[in-house]
C-alpha positions in Angstrom: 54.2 22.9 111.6 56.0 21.7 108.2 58.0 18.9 108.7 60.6 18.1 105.7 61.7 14.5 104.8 65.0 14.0 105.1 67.1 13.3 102.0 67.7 9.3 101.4 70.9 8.2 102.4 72.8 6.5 99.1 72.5 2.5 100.0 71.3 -0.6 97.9 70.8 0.0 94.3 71.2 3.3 93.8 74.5 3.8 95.4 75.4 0.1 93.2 74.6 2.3 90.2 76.3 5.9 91.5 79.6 4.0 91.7 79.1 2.0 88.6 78.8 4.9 87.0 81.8 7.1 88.9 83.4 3.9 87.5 82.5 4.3 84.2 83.0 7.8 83.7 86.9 7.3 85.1 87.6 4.3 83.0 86.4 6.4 79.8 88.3 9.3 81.1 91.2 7.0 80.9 90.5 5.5 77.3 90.7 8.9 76.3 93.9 10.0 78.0 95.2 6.8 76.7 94.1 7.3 73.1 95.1 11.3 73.0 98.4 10.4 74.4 99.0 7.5 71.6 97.7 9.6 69.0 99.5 12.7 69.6 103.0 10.3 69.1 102.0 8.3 66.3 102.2 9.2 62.6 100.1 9.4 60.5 99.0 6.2 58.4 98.7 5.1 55.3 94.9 5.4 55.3 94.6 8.5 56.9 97.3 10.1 53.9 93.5 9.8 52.0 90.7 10.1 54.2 91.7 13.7 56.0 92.0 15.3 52.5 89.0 13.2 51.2 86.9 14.8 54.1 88.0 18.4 54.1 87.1 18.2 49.9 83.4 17.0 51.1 83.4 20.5 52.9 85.2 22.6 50.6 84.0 21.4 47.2 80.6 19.8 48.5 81.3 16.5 46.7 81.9 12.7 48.1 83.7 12.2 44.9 87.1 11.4 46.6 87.2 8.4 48.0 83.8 7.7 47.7 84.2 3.5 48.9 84.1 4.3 52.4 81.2 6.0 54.3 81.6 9.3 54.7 81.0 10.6 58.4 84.0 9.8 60.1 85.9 11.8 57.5 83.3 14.7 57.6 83.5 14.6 61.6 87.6 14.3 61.5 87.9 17.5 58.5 85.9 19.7 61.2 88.7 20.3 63.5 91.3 20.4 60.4 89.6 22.8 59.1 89.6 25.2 61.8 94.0 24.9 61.6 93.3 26.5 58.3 95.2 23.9 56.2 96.2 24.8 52.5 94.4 22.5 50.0 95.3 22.8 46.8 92.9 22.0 43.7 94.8 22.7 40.9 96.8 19.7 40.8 95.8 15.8 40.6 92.2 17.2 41.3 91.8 19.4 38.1 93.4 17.3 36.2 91.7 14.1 36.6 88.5 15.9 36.1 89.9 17.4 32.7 90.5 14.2 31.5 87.6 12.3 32.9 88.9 10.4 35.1 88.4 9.1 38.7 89.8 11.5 41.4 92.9 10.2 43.3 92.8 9.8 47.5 96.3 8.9 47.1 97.7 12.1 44.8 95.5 14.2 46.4 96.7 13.0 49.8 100.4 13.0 49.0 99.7 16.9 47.7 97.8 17.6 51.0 101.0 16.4 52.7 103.4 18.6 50.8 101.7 21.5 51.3 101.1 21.5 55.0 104.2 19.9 55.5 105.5 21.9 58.5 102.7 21.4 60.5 101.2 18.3 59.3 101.0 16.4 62.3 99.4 19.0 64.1 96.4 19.3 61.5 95.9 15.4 62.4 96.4 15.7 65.9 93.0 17.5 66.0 91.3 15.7 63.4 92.4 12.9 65.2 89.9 14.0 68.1 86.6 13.7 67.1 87.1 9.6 66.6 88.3 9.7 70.3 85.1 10.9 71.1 83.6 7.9 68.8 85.4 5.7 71.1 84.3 6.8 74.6 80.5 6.8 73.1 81.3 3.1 72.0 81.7 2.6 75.5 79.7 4.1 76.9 76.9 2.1 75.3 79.1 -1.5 75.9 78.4 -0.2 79.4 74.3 -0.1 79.1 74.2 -2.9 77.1 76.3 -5.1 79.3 74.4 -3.6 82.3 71.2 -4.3 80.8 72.0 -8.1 80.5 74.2 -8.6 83.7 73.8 -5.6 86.0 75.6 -3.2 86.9 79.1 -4.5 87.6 79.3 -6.5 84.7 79.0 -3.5 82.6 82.0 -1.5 84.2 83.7 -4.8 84.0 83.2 -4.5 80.0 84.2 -0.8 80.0 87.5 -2.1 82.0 88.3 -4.2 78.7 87.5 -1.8 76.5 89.2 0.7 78.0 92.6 -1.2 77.8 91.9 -2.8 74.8 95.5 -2.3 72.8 93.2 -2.3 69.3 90.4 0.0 70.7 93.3 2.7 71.6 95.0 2.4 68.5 91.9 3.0 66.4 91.1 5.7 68.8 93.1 7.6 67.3 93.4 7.2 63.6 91.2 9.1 61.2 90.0 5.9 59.6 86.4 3.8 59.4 87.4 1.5 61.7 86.5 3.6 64.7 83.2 4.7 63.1 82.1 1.3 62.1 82.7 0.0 65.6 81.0 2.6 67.6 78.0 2.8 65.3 77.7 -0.8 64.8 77.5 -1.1 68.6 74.8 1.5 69.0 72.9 0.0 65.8 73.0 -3.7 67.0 72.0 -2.8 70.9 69.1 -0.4 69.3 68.0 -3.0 67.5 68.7 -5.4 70.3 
């Protein structure tokens, strides 16, 4: 005779951390609706003008010469999706001829030519570019979430999820193809690694 053990019912902890969790996962479904729905209304910024172009040239010409200050990944991550519209990018103007005359390429020029030529759909190139640094977001919190876990419990960390979630400067950068977003959500993961 085989007798089976029955399955444990969800109490205590582990149901605690099953609905912090549930919690989680909602709240960052939410940041995400939030930040798609802001992004997909806003235009596009001054910043972004350069660092969309910037990263589609890293692809296409294999270079970080264009606007080399910043780091490059979220640019590279953001110029994925743009890429697969099939934008026109056009070489032969500010690019060619800085290099002819030896001097430092223009995110600006190069941006404002980038605009011009993809004018008729240009704010649907950015809309998916604009994507991937959602994603940056919701992994930020996800890992506010552990880390304030790990220090308070459980509650505490969907309690700082709830803040970032609604956090009026966490949605806007959530959807801007700019640093800001990149910096934030890798310097979070960095500093609780290290922590």
């Amino acid at each position: 005779m085989t007798t089976s053990t029955p399955c444990p019912s969800p109490s205590g902890a582990g149901a605690t951390n099953v609905w912090c969790c549930t919690v989680v996962a909602l709240l960052l479904v939410i940041h995400a609706a939030l930040a798609v729905d802001t992004l997909r209304r806003k235009s596009v910024t001054v910043d972004e003008v350069g660092h969309l172009p910037a990263g589609i040239s890293y692809w296409q010409k294999g270079t970080f010469e264009q606007y080399h200050h910043n780091p490059p990944l979220v640019k590279l991550l953001a110029a994925l999706p743009a890429l697969a519209t099939g934008p026109t990018v056009d070489y032969s103007k500010s690019w060619e001829i800085n290099h002819a005359r030896g001097m430092p390429l223009s995110p600006w020029a190069f941006g404002w030519e980038f605009m011009y030529a993809n004018a008729a759909r240009y704010h649907d190139i950015f809309f998916w570019a604009r994507l991937p640094v959602v994603g940056l977001s919701v992994l930020a919190g996800v890992v506010i979430f552990l880390w304030a876990r790990e220090l308070f419990g459980p509650w505490s960390g969907v309690v700082a999820v709830m803040l970032w979630t609604f956090c009026p400067n966490a949605i806007a950068h959530a959807g801007m193809v700019t640093t800001d977003m990149g910096a934030t959500s890798l310097g979070f993961i960095a500093t609780y690694l290290f922590w």
